[in-house]
N, C-alpha and C positions, 0 to 999 in steps of 0.2 A: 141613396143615403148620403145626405149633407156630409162631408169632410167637416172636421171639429178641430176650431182654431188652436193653437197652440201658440201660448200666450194669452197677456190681458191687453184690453184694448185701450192701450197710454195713448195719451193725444200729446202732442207737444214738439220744441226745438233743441235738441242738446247742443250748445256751442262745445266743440272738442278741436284741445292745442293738441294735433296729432304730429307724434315722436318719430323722428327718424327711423328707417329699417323696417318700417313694419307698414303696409298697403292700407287703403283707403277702405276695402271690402272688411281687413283683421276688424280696424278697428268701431266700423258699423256696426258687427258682430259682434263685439265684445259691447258695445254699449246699448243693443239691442238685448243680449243675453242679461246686464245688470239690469234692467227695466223688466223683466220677459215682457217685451214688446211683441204682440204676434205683426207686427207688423214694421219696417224700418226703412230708410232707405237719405243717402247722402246728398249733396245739392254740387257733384263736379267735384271729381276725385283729385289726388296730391299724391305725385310719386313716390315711391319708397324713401328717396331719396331728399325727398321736401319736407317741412313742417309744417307746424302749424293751423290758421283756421279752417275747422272742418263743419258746417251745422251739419246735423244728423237727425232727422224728419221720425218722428213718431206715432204710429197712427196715423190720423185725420190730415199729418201735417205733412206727408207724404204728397198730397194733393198741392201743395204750394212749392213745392219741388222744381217743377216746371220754371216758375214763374221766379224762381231764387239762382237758377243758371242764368239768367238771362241778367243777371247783376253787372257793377262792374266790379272789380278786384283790384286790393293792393299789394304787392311782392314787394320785400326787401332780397335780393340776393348778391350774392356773389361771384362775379365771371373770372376766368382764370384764361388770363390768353396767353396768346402760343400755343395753345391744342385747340387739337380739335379732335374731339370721338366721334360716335359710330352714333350714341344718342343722344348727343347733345348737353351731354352731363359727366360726370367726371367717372360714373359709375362703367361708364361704355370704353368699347376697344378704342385706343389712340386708334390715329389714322393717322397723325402727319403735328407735328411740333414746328414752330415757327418763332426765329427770333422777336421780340417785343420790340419797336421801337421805342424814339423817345414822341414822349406825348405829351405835349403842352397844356394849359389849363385850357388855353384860346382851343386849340386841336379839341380838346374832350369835351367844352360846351357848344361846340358846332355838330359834333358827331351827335349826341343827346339831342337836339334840336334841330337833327335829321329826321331822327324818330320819334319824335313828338308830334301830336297829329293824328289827323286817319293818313293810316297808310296799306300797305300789301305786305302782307305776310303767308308764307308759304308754310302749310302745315308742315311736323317733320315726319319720316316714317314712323319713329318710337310714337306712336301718338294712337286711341281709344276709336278715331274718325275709321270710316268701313270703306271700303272699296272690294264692289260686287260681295256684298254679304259678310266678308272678314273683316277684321279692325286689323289696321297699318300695321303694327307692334308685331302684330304674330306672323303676316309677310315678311316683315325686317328681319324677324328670327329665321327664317324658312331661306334668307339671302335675298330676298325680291323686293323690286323697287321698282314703285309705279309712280306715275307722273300724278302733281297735287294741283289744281286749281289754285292761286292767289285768291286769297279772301282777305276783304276788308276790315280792317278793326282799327279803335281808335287808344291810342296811348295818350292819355288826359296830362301828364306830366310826369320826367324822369330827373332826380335829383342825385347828385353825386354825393354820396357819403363817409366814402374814404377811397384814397388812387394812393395803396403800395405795391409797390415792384409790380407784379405783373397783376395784381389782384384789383379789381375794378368793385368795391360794394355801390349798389344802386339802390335806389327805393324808387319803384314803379305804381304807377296810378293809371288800370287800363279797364279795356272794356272787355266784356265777356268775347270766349275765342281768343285771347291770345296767349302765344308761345312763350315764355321765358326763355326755354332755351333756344328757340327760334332766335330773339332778340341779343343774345347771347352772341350766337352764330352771327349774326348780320351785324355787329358792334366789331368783331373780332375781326370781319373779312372787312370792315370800312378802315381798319387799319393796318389793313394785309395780312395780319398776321393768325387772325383764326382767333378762336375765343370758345370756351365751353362752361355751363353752369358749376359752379363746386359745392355751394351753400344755395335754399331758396326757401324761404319762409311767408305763407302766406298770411297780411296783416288784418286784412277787413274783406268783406265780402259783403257786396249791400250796406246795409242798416249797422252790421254785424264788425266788431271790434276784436283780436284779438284778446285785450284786456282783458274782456268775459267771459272768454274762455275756460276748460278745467280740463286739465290734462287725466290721461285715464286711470293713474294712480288715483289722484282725487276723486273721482267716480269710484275706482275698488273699495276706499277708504269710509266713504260715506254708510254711517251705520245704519240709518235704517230708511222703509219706504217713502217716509214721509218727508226724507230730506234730502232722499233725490227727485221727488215731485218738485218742489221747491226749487230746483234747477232748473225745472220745463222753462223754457219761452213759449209766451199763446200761440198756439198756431196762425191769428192775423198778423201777428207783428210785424214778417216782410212785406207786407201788403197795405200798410200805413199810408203809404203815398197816395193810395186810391181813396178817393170821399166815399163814406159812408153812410148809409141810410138807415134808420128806424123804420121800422113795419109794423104792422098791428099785427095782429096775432091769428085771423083770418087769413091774413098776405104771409105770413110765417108758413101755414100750413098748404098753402098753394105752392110754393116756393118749396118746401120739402118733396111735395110730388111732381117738380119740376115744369110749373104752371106759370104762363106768365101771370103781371100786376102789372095795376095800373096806380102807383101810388098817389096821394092827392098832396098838395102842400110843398111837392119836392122841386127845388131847381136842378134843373138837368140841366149839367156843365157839357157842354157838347166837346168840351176838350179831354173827357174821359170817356173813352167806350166802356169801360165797365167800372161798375161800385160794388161797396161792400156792402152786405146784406146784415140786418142786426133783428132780433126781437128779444126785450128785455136785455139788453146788455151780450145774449147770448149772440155770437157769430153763426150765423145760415149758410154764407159763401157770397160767392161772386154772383152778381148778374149783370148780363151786357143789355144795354140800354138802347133802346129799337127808335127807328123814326115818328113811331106815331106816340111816344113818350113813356109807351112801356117797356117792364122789362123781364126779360128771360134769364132764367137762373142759366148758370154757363156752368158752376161747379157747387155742389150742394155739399156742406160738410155736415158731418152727422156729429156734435160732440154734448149730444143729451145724456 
């Protein structure tokens, strides 16, 4: 006997300005629970200790999840040097306090301009990445520390925003996979002195702005069904960069049971392996785009 959903089946984007103190999963939960969405799930979590933009995948939209982590991201925060904790944020055990030097404007746009770039960055233990089946965090609680791999990632550009006393605010522009408070950390030790996050506010993600945001008061407050639909974003909208195709409505229904087509009329950009599927306006999904000019539905969205 089938198991019976609980909840209704919302499709859609909640952009959510998530509040200090309270996790990434509270507040999925709580804006799953105001939709009764039987279905939810976030695009790359924010520490308790973080704000800011969070999208939150409803239904159908769940399925572009994948494809919404691999964004790039922009942080405003604030570093506090002379410390350093345990997690690389102000919340964690000190380990070691260090006088500040003096730091010159010339000193702070060389050091910024270090890390600008691709560069290497070392995961930190406080971090969700697994090693042999566990995530980092809960080794780090347990007192263990294992060696991380340098990975790659790129910081598109770091802008100084205000340099008082020992407090450094930045606005960051990086790619998916990077540490704030890793970057923190490695700012702090380029000027000997250690550095740890104390504020960190995420501004954009993808497509996605801050600005349109609604914090979860504003979701409690909304009286009725019809005017938190109205908040949805389409489920394609991070998926805009990819060309889109119209189909007839034969090719819709092959495409539904995961068949390939051969569409007539289309130019295939061979600089996209995959497009967006359309019939009547309505979103099908993705399909990736084969050598012989057809294509294979890769992710089929159901939002009939």
């Amino acid at each position: 006997m089938a198991r019976r959903k609980k909840g209704l089946d919302i499709h859609g984007i909640v952009l959510l300005d998530k509040r200090q103190g309270v996790s990434s999963n509270w507040a999925l939960q709580e804006v799953k629970r105001l939709y009764n969405a039987n279905k939810a799930g976030h695009t790359g979590s924010l520490d308790p200790l973080a704000t800011g933009l969070l999208p939150i995948c409803l239904g159908e939209a769940t399925k572009v999840s994948a494809y919404m982590l691999a964004d790039d991201k922009r942080y405003q925060t604030v570093i506090q040097l002379g410390v350093m904790t345990e997690t690389g944020d102000v919340e964690g055990v000190v380990l070691e306090e260090k006088p500040v030097p003096v730091i010159t404007d010339e000193m702070l746009q060389h050091c910024l301009e270090t890390f600008t770039g691709e560069i290497e960055q070392v995961p930190p233990m406080y971090s969700a990445l697994k090693h042999n089946g566990k995530k980092l965090y809960e080794l780090a609680r347990e007192g263990i520390t294992v060696e991380r791999k340098a990975r790659k990632i790129t910081i598109y550009g770091i802008e100084c925003l205000k340099f008082e006393g020992e407090l450094l605010t930045l606005d960051v522009r990086c790619s998916k996979g990077t540490y704030i408070r890793t970057l923190a950390e490695d700012i702090g030790h380029y000027f000997g002195c250690g550095g740890t996050v104390k504020e960190l506010r995420r501004t954009e993600a993808g497509c996605f702005k801050l600005s349109d945001a609604q914090e979860i008061e504003q979701l409690q407050n909304v009286n009725s069904v019809e005017a938190l639909h109205e908040i949805l974003i389409p489920v394609d909208k991070p998926l805009e960069a990819i060309p889109a195709i119209d189909v007839a409505e034969f090719e819709a229904d092959l495409i539904k049971q995961g068949q390939r087509i051969l569409p007539e009329g289309v130019d295939m950009n061979a600089e996209f392996p995959l497009c967006r599927l359309y019939h009547n306006k309505i979103f099908l999904g993705l399909g990736e785009k084969l050598i012989n000019d057809k294509i294979q539905p890769k992710r089929v969205f159901n939002l009939n």
